[in-house]
C-alpha angles and dihedrals in degrees: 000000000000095000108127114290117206097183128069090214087059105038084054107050076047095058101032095042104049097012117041090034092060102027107032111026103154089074092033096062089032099064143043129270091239096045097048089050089046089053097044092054083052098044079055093060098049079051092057091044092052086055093251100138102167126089099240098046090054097054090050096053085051087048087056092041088064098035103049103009149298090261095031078120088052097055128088120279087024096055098065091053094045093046105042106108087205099060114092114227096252084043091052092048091048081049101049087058087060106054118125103276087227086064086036090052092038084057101044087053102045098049117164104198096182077079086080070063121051098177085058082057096042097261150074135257 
């Protein structure tokens, strides 16, 4: 299903149900199913505020939040795709896979995971 979610409750049994489960087991099997649906609505958030409005766009970015970090959006190289307002949400995913490997290897290596959390970073999803 990549059709447009409005809810979060919906968009994250979605993702961590079909996606994460297939994709991304390691996680899957790690947390809890509260938790993992908790983090997904937040990883949403981040998305939206990053201006990526469609379902599978999303999904991808939370699939890049687990795979490289929970601020991966927020390091060099990443930051300027995620934050330019002119930059369409398919467009920001293609992008991110293009940024410099030094800045992907800097990000992968400097993850903050109290982002899944944004009242552990002083602010909110």
């Amino acid at each position: 299903m990549l059709g447009p979610m409005a809810h979060d409750d919906e968009f994250a049994e979605w993702f961590v149900e079909d996606i994460m489960k297939r994709h991304i087991p390691d996680p899957y099997f790690a947390v809890s199913a509260e938790g993992l649906r908790e983090m997904t609505v937040n990883g949403r958030v981040y998305a939206r505020k990053c201006g990526i409005a469609d379902t599978a766009s999303q999904a991808h970015f939370l699939i890049l939040m687990w795979k490289i970090g929970a601020n991966f959006w927020l390091q060099p190289g990443f930051r300027e795709v995620a934050m330019n307002p002119t930059i369409d949400g398919p467009t920001k995913i293609t992008r991110f896979y293009e940024v410099p490997e030094d800045q992907a290897v800097h990000a992968i290596m400097h993850p903050d995971d109290r982002y899944w959390y944004p009242e552990m970073v002083g602010g909110r999803a």
